[in-house]
C-alpha positions as CSV (number, residue, x, y, z in Angstrom):
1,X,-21.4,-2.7,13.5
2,X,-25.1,-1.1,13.6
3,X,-25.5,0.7,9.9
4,X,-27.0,3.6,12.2
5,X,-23.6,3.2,14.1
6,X,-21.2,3.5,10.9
7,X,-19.6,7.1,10.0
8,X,-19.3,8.1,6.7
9,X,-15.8,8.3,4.8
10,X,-14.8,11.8,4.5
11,X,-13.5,12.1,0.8
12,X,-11.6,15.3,0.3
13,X,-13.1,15.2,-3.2
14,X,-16.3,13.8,-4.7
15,X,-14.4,13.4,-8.2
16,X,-11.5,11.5,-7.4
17,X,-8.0,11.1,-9.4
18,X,-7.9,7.2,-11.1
19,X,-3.7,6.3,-11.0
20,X,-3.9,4.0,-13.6
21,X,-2.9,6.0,-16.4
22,X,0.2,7.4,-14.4
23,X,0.8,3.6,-14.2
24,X,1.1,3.4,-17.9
25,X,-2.6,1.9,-18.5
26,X,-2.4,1.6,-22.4
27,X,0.6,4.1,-23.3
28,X,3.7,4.8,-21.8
29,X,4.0,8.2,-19.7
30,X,6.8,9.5,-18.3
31,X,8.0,11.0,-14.6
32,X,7.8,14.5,-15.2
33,X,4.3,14.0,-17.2
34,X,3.1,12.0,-14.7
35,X,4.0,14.8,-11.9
36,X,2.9,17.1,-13.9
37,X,-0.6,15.7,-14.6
38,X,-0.7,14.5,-10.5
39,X,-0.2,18.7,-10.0
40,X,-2.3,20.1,-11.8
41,X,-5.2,17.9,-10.6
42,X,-4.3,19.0,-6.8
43,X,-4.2,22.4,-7.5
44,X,-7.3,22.1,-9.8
45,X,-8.9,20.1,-6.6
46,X,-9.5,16.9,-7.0
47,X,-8.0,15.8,-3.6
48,X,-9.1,11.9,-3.6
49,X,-6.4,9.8,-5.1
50,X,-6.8,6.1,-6.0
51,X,-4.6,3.6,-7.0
52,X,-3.5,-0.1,-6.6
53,X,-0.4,-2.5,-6.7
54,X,-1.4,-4.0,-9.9
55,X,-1.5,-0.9,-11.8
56,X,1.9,-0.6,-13.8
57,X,2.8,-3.0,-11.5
58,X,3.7,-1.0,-8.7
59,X,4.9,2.0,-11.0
60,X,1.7,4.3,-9.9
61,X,2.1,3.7,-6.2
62,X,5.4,5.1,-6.3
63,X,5.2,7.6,-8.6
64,X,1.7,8.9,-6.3
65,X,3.5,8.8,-3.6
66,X,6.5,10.5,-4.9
67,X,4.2,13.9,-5.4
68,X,1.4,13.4,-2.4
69,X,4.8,13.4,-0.2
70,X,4.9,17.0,-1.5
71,X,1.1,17.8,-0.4
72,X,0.0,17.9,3.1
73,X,-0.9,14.7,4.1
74,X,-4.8,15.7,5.9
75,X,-5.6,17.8,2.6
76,X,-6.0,14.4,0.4
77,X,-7.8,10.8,0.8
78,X,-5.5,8.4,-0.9
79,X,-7.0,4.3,-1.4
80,X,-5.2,1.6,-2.8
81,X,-5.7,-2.1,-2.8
82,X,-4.7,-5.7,-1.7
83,X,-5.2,-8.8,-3.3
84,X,-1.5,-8.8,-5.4
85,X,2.2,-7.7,-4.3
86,X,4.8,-8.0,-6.4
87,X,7.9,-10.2,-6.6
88,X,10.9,-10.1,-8.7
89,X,10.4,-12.6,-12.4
90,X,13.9,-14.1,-11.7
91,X,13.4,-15.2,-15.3
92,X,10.0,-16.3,-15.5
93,X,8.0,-14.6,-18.7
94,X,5.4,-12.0,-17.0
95,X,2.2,-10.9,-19.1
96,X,2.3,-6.9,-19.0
97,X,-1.0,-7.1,-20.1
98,X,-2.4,-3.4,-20.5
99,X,0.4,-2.0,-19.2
100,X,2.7,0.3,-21.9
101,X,5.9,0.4,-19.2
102,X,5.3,-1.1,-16.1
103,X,8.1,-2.1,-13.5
104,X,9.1,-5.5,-14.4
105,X,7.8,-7.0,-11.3
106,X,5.9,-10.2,-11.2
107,X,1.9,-10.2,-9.6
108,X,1.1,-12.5,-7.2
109,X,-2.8,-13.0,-6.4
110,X,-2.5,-13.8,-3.0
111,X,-5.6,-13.3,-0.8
112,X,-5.1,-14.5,2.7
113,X,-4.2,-12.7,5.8
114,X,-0.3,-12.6,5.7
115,X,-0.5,-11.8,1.9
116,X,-2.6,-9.3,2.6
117,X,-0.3,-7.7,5.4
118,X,2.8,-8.1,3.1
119,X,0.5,-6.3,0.3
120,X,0.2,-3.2,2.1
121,X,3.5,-3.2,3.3
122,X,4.9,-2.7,0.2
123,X,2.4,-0.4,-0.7
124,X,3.4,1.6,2.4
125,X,7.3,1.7,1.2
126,X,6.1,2.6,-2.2
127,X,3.7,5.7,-1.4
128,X,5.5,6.4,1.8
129,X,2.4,6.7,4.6
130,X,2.3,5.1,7.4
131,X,-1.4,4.5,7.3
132,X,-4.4,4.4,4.6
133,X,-7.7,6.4,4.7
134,X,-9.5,3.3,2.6
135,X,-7.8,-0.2,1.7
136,X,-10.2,-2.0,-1.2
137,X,-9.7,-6.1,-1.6
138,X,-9.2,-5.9,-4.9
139,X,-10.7,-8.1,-8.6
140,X,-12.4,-10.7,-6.3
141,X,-14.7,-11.6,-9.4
142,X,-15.3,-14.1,-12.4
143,X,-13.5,-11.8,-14.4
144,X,-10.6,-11.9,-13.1
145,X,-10.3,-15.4,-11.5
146,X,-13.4,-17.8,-13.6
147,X,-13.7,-21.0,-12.5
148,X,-11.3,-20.2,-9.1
149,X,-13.7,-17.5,-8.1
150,X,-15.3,-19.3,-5.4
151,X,-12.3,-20.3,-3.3
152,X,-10.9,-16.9,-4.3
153,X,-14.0,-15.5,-2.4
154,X,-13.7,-18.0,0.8
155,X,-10.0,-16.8,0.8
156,X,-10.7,-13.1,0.6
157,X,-13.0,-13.5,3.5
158,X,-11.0,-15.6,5.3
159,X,-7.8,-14.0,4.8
160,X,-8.2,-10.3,3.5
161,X,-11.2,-9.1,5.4
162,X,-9.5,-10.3,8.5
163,X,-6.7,-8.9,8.5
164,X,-8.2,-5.4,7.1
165,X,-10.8,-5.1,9.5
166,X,-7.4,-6.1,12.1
167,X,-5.9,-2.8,10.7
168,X,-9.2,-0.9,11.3
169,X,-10.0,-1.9,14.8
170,X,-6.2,-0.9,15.7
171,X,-6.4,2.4,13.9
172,X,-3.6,1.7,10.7
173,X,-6.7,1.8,8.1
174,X,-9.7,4.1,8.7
175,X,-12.3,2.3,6.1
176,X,-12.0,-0.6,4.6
177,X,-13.8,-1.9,1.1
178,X,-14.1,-4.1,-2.2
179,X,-13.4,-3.3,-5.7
180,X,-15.2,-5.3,-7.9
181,X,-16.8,-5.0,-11.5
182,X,-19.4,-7.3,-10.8
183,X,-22.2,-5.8,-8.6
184,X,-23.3,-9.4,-8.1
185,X,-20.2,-9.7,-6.3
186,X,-20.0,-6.6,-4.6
187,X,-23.5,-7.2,-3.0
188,X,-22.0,-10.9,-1.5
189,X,-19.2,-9.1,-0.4
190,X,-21.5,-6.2,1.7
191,X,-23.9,-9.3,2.8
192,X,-20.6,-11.1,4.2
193,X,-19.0,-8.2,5.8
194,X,-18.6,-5.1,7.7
195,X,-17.4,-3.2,4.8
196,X,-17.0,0.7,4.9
197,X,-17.3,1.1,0.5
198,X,-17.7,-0.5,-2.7
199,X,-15.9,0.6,-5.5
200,X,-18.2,-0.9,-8.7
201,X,-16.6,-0.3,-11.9
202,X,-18.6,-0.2,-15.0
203,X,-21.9,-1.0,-13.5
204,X,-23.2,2.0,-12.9
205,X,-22.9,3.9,-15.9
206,X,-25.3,5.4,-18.5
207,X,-24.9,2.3,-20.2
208,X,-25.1,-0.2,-17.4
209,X,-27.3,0.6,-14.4
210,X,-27.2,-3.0,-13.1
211,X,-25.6,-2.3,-9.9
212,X,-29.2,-1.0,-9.0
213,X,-30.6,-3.7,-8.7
214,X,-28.8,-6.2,-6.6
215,X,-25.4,-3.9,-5.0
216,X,-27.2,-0.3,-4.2
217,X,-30.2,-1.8,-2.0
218,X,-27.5,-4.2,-0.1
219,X,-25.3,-1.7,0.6
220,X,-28.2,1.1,1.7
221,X,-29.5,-1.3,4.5
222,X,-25.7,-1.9,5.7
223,X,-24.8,1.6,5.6
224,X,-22.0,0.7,3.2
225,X,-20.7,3.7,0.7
226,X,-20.5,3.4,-2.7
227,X,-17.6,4.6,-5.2
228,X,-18.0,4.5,-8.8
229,X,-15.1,3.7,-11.3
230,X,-15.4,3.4,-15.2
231,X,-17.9,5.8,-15.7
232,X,-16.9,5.7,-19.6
233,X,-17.3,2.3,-19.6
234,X,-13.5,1.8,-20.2
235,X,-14.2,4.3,-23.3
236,X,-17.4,3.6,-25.3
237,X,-18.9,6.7,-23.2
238,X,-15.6,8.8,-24.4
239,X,-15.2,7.9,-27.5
240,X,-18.6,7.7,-28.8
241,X,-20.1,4.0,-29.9
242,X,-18.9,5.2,-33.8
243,X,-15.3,5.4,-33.0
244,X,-12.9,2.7,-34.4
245,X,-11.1,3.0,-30.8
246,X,-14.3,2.5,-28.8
247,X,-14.0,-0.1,-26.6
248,X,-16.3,-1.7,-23.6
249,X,-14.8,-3.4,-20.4
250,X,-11.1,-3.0,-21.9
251,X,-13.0,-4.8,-25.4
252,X,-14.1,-4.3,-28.0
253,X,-18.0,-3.4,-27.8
254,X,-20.9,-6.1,-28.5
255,X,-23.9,-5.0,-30.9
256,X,-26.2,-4.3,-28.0
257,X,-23.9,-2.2,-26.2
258,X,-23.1,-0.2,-28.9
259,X,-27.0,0.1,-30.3
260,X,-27.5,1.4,-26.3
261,X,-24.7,3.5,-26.5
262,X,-26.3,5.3,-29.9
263,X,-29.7,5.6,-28.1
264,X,-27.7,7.7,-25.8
265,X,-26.0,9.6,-27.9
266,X,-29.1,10.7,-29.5
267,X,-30.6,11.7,-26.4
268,X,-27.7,13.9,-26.2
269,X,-27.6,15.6,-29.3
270,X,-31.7,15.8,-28.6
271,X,-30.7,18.0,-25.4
272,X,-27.5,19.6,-26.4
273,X,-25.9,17.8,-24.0
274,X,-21.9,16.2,-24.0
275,X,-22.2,12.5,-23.4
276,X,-19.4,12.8,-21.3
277,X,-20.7,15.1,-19.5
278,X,-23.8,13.0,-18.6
279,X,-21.8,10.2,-18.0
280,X,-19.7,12.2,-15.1
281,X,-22.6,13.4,-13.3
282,X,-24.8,10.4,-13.6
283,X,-23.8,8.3,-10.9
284,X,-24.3,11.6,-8.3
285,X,-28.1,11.1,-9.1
286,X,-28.0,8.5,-6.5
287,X,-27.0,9.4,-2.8
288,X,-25.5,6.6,-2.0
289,X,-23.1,7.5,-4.4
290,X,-20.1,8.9,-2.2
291,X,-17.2,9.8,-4.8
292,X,-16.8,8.9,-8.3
293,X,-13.4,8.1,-9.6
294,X,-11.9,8.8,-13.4
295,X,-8.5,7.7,-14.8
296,X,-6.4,10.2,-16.3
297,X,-3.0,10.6,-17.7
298,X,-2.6,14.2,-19.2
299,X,-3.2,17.4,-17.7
300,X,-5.6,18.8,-20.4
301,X,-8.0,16.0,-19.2
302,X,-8.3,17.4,-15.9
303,X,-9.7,20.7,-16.8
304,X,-12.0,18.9,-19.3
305,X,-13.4,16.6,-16.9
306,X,-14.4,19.3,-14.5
307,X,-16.2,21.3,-16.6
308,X,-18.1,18.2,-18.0
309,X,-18.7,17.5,-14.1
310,X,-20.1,21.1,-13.4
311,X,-21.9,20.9,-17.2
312,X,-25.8,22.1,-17.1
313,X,-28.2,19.2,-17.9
314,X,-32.1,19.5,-18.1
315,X,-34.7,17.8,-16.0
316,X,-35.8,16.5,-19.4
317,X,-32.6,14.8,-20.7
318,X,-32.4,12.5,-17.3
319,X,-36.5,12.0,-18.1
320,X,-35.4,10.7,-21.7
321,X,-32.3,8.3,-20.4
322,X,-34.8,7.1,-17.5
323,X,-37.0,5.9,-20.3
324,X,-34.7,3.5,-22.1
């Protein structure tokens, strides 16, 4: 497909709801919080919803799907991802990982075309639609797989990409995409294929503008879309680099991030401006930028988060980050 050709992905919302904390993503939350929190962001307006199989191991598909059953369907975008399903342990230890309460499934990485197809199929029986407005492959990165990286990539293409692009060309999936936190990555995956989005987490951030370089000039001559995740930085940006809690990339923080992160903050405190706040908004500064996801898990944090998105910054604060 022509990038002059390719129409852009209608997100209900620009700020869209991250499932991962309904999914238990570092503490346990219940049902009725998690409906409750899922609520009060629709009616607040935040109408794009992401999530994935991995997160709480299937627990925030269903428990998403459980309230956007309640919504009607062409008010909201919904995304959600393939690369995993989930199979029972039948004994076998499984690593929970980050996950306070997941369901005690087993992940399977599986890549290729039928795993992809059986991915999405459970995702379907969990979230209860028929079809998906966008379909991301999902941690196809160093992180995730080190030295099996490569042949996770030749799979992905192989297997994934085929059978999402399949979907697309058949009408089951509008827009298809990549979520990656490597914009290395993300930029071989948009050179590769004819991919509607990127979601990059972490690498366009206050902090880490690195997806600049190599993902954002990629994706402008293919016409791909970019979403932004971890625009905290999995919590530095939050927290504030002093806090014993801060973390970086689900980590604790190196030196140089957190000597970066205090050159921000002064900057702030320079301009009177929450760092939050700047780290919300930043990503918008770019047009490619489509939507920008943020995980939450209680209901004060969507009120918070809107204001910080709608927060007044000065020409001269953006001057003074552009200069470190």
């Amino acid at each position: 497909m022509n990038c002059d050709d390719r129409q852009k992905i209608t997100f209900a919302s620009r700020l869209g709801f991250g499932a991962s904390g309904i999914g238990t993503l570092y503490r346990d939350v219940s049902e009725e919080a998690a409906r409750q929190v899922l609520a009060t962001a629709y009616e607040a307006g935040l109408r794009y919803f992401d999530t994935a199989p991995l997160y709480g191991h299937g627990l925030s598909e269903l428990r998403l799907g459980q309230y956007l059953r309640t919504v009607p369907r062409d008010t909201i975008t919904v995304s959600t991802k393939v690369g995993r399903y989930m199979v029972p342990p039948r004994g076998e230890a499984v690593d929970y990982g980050l996950w306070a309460s997941p369901l005690r499934l087993k992940p399977v990485f599986d890549y290729s075309y039928d795993g992809t197809l059986r991915s999405l199929e459970q995702s379907a029986n969990r979230l209860g639609f028929p079809d998906f407005d966008l379909v991301y492959i999902h941690d196809v990165d160093r992180f995730t797989h080190g030295d099996d990286y490569e042949r996770r990539f030749g799979e992905a293409m192989e297997g994934a990409y085929r059978a999402l692009d399949d979907l697309r060309k058949a009408g089951h999936v509008r827009a298809i995409g990549v979520g990656v936190n490597e914009s290395d990555v993300a930029r071989r995956f948009v050179e590769a294929g004819d991919f509607d989005a990127v979601m990059i987490a972490g690498r366009y951030t206050l902090l880490d503008h690195s997806a600049a370089n190599d993902l954002f000039p990629a994706a402008k001559k293919a016409g791909t879309e970019i979403v932004v995740a971890g625009v905290f930085n999995s919590g530095i940006l939050a927290t504030g680099p002093e806090a014993s809690a801060a973390t970086y990339d689900y980590g604790a923080p190196p030196a140089a991030i957190i000597a970066r992160a205090q050159a921000i903050e002064r900057i702030c405190e320079a301009h009177s401006v929450p760092m939050q706040a700047a780290a919300i908004q930043f990503p918008f500064r770019n047009p490619l930028v489509s939507a920008a996801v943020l995980g939450m898990s209680r209901p004060e944090r969507i009120a918070q988060n809107l204001k910080w998105s709608s927060n007044a910054i000065p020409d001269a604060f953006w001057r003074d980050i552009d200069s470190i």
